[in-house]
C-alpha positions in Angstrom: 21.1 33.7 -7.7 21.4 29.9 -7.1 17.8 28.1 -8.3 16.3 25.6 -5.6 17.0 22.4 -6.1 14.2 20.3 -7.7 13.1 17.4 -5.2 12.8 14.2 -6.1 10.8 10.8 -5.4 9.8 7.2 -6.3 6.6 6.3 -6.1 5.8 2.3 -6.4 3.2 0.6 -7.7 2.4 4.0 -9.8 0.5 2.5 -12.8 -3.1 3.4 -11.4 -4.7 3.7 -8.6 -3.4 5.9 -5.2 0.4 5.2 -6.9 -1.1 6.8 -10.2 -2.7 9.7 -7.9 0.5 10.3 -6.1 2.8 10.7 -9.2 0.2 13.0 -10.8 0.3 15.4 -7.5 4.1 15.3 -6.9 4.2 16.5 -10.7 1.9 18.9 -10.2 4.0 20.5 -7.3 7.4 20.7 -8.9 8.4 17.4 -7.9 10.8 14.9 -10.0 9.3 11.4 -9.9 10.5 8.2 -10.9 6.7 6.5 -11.7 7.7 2.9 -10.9 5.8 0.0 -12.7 6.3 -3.7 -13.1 5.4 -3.9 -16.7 6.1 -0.1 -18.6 4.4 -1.9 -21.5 1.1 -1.8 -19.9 1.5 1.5 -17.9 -0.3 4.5 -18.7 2.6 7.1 -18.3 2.0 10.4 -16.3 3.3 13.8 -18.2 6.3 14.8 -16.6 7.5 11.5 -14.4 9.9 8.9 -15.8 8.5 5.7 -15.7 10.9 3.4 -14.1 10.6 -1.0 -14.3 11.2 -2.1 -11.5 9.4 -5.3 -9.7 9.2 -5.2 -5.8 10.0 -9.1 -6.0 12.5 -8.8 -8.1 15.9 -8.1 -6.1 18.1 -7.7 -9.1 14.9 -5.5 -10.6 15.4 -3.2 -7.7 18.8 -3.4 -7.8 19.1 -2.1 -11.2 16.1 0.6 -10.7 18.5 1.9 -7.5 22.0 2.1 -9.9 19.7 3.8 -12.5 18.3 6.9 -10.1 21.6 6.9 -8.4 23.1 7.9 -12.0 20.5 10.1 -12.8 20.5 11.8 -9.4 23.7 11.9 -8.0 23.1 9.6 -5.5 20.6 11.9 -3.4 16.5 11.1 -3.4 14.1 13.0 -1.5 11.8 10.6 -1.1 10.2 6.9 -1.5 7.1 6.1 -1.4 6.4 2.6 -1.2 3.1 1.7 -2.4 3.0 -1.5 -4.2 0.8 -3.7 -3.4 -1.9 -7.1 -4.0 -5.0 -8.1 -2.4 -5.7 -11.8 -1.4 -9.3 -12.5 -0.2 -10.7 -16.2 1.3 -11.2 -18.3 3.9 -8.1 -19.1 5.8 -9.2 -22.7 5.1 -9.1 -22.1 1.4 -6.7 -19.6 0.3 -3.6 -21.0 -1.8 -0.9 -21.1 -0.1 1.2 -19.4 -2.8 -1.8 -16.7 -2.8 -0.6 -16.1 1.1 3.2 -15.7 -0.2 3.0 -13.6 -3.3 0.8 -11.1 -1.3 3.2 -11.1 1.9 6.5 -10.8 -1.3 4.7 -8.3 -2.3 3.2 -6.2 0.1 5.8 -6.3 2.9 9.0 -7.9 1.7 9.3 -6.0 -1.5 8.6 -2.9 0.5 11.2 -4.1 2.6 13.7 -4.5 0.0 12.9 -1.1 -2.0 13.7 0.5 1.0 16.7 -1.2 2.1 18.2 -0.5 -1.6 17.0 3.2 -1.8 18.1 4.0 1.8 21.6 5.6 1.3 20.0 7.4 -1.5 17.5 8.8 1.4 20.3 9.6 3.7 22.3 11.4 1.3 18.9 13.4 1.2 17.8 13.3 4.8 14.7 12.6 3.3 11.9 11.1 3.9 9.9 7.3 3.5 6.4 6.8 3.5 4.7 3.5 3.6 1.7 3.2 2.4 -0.4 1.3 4.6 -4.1 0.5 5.0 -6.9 0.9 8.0 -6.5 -2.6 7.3 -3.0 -2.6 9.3 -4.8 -1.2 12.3 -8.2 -3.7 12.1 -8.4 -6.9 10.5 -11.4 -8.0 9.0 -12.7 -12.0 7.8 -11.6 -13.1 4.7 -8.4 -11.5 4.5 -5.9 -12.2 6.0 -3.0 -12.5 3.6 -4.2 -8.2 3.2 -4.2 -7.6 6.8 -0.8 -10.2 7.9 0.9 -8.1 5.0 -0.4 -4.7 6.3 0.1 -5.4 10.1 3.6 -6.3 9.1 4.5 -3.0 7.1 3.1 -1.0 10.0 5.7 -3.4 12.4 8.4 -2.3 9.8 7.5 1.3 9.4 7.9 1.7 13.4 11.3 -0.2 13.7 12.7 2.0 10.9 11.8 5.4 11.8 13.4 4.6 15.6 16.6 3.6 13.5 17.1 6.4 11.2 15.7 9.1 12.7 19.6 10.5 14.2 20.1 10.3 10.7 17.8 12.9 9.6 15.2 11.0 8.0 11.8 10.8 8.7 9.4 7.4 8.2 5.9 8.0 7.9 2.8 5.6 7.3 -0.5 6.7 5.3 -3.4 4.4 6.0 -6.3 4.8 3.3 -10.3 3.2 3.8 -11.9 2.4 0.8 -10.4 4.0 -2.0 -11.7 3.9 -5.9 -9.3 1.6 -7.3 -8.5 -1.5 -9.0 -7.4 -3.5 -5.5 -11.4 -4.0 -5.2 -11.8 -6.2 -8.5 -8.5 -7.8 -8.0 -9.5 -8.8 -4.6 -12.8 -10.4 -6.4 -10.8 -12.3 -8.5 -8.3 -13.6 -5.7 -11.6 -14.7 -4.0 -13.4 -16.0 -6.9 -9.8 -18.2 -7.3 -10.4 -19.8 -3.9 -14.2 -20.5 -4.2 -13.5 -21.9 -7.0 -10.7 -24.5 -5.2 -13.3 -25.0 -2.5 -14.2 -28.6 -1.4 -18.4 -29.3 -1.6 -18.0 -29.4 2.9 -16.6 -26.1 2.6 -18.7 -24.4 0.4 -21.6 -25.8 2.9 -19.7 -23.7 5.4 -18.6 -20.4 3.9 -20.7 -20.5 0.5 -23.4 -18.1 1.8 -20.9 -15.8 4.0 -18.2 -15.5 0.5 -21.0 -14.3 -1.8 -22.1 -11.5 0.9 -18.8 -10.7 1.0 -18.0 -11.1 -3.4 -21.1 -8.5 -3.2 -19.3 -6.4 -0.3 -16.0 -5.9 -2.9 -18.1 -4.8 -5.5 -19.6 -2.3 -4.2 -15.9 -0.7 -2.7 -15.2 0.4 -6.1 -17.5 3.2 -6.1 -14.9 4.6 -3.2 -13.4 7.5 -2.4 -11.4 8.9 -4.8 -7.4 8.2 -4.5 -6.9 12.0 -4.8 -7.3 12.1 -1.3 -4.5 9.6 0.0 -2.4 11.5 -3.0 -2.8 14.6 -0.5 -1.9 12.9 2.8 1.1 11.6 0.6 2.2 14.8 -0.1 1.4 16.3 3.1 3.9 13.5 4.7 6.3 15.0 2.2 6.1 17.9 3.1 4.9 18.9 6.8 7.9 20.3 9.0 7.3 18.0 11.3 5.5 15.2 9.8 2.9 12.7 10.9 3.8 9.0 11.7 0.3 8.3 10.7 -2.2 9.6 8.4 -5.8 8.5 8.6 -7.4 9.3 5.2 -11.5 7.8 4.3 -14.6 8.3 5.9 -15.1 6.4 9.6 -11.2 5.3 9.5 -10.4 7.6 12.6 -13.3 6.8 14.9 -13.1 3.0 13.9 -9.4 3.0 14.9 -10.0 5.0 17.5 -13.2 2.5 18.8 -11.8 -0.9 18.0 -9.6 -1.2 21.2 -12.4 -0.7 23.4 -14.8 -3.0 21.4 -14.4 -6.8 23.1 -12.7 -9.3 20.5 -15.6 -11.4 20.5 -18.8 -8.4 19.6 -15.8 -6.8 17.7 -15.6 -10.3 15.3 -19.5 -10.7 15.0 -19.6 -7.1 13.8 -17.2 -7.5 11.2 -18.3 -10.5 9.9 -21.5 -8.6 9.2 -20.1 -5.6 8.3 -17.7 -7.6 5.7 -20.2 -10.3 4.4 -23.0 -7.6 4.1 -25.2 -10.0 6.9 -24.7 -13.2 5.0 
C-alpha cells in the first residue's frame, strides 16, 4: 500500500516567537518544515525541522534557500508561510529614515520576494501561502507607522495574489494576530528608544510625555497572549478544505475590526492615541 506523502512547509522568521510556534506545531502534526532563520548561529533549532539561512533581504539568500528545498524536495512545497518580520516605533517626525526602509524590506518586500521565488515550488504543490499579517494591517495606531505602512501593504499583496493564482490551484491566506507574547514588543522599545534618543529639545517638548506613555504601553504587551494561538490559525489555514482569507486571532481583534469603520476618523484617532500612549 502506497504511504501518504509527507507535507511540507517554510516557515520564515522561525527563530522565536509565532515563527518558532508555528514550526513546533507543523512538527508536531507530521509536517516537514524548513525553520528559516537569518543567523542559524543564534537560532534555537526545533526537533524535527531543518533549519534553513536564509535572509528575506537578501535576494541571492533566497535564491539559494529556493535551489536548496527544490533539491531536497523535488521541486514540490506544500506550503509558505511568510512570517518575518521588524517593528519600527516613533513619531513620524522622528523616525530614521533608514528605520522606515529596513522595516518596509523587511516586512513586505522580503515577503514579496520569498514568495515570488518559492511560487513554482507552490504550484507544483497546489499549495497553499499564508501571510502573516497583524490587526495592525486592518487599524493603524500613532507611533507606528513603518509597522502598520508594512502591514497594510502585505494585506494589499496578499489580496492581488490570491485573485492571480487561485485557477492555479493555490490558495493565499492572511493570519492577523493582537498582542502576542513575543520579542516584537522589546524590539519595538528599542526602535523607539533609537528615535527619542535622535529627538531635537522642540520635539521632545511635543511628543516627550505622549512617547513614554506609549514606551510604558510596549512593556506591558509582552505579558500577551501566547503565540500558540496564531500557530493554530496557521495550521488551520493549512489545512481547512476551504480555507479562510482571514484569520482573526487575540482578544478584541474581531469586534475592533469589525467597529473601526463605523468609528469617525477624528473620535477614532483621539481614542487611539489614548489607548496607545496609555492617556499620556
Amino acid at each position: 500500500m502506497a504511504t501518504e506523502r509527507k507535507r511540507t512547509a517554510l516557515v520564515t522568521g522561525s527563530s522565536s516567537g509565532i515563527g518558532a510556534a508555528c514550526v513546533e506545531r507543523l512538527v508536531d502534526e507530521g509536517w516537514g518544515v524548513y525553520a528559516s532563520v537569518r543567523n542559524p548561529g543564534s537560532a534555537t533549532a526545533v526537533e524535527g525541522a531543518v533549519t534553513l539561512e536564509l535572509d528575506v533581504t537578501s535576494e541571492p539568500s533566497i535564491a539559494a534557500a529556493a535551489e536548496r528545498v527544490r533539491d531536497e524536495t523535488g521541486g514540490s512545497l506544500d506550503a509558505v508561510v511568510n512570517n518575518a518580520g521588524i517593528p519600527g516605533a516613533g513619531p513620524v517626525e522622528t523616525i530614521p529614515p533608514e528605520t522606515f526602509r529596513a522595516v518596509i524590506e523587511t516586512n513586505l518586500v522580503g515577503q514579496f520576494l520569498v514568495t515570488q521565488a518559492f511560487l513554482p515550488q507552490i504550484r507544483a504543490a497546489r499549495g497553499r501561502i499564508v501571510f502573516i499579517s497583524s490587526l495592525g494591517g486592518r487599524v493603524a495606531f500613532p507611533y507606528a507607522s513603518p509597522y502598520h505602512a508594512s502591514k497594510w501593504g502585505l494585506e494589499a499583496l496578499a489580496e492581488s495574489l490570491r485573485a492571480e493564482v487561485a485557477k492555479q490551484g493555490i490558495e493565499v491566506s492572511v493570519v492577523e494576530p493582537a498582542s502576542m507574547r513575543t520579542a516584537i514588543w522589546s524590539k519595538g522599545r528599542f526602535s523607539l528608544a533609537d528615535s527619542r534618543e535622535r529627538m531635537t529639545e522642540p520635539q521632545r517638548a511635543i511628543y516627550g510625555d505622549a512617547l513614554a506613555g506609549f514606551d510604558e504601553q510596549l512593556g506591558k504587551q509582552e505579558d500577551s497572549e501566547d503565540p500558540a494561538e496564531v500557530a493554530g490559525k496557521i495550521f488551520a489555514a493549512l489545512t481547512d478544505r476551504s480555507p479562510s482569507e482571514r484569520y482573526l486571532v487575540g482578544r478584541g481583534v474581531r469586534t475592533l475590526t469589525l467597529l473601526r469603520p463605523l468609528v469617525p476618523d477624528s473620535i477614532f484617532d483621539r481614542i487611539s492615541h489614548r489607548v496607545v500612549t496609555g492617556g499620556s
